[in-house]
N, C-alpha and C positions, 0 to 999 in steps of 0.2 A: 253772617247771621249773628242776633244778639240773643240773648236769653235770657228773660228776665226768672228770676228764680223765688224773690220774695213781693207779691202783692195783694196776699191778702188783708182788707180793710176790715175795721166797723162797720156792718151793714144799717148801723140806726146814722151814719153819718152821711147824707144824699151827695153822691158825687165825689166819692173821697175814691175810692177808684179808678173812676174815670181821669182825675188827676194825678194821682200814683203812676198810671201809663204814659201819660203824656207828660209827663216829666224824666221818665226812663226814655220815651221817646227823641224826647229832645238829646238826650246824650248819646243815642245813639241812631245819631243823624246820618252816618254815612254806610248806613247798616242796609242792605236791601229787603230781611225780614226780619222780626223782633217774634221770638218765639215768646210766648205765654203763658205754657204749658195746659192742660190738663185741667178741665171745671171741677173734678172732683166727686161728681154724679150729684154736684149740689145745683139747685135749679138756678138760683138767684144768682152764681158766679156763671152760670152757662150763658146766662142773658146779659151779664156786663161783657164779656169775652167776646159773645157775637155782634155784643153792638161795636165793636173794633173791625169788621166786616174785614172775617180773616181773608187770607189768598190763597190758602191750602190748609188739609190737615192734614198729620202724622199720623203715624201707625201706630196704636197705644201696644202695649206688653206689660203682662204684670210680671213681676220677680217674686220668687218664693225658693223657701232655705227646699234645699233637696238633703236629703242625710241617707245615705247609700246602708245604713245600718240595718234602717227599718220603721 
């Protein structure tokens, strides 16, 4: 598995995502899944991500500082 960790675009740029992926995809050609990560709860990246027409999704969690103090 690959993970792409950086692809967010300019959204006034048409298509510049869609290309960002398939460019990570090509380098990671002998990868059987190319993680994505996370939309973000934003609409416009939830619709470039599904048109990748995932094979699975992950279990989200969030993290948060715990301080045993109080």
């Amino acid at each position: 598995m690959a993970s792409v960790l950086v692809e967010k675009t300019n959204f006034t740029i048409q298509g510049s995502a869609q290309y960002l992926f398939r460019e990570f995809a090509k380098t990671y050609r002998d990868c059987t899944f190319i993680n994505v990560g996370d939309d973000l709860g934003l609409e416009n990246l939830r619709k470039v991500k599904m048109s990748y027409r995932p094979a699975l999704f992950g279990e989200k969690f969030t993290l948060s500082r715990y301080s045993a103090q109080g």
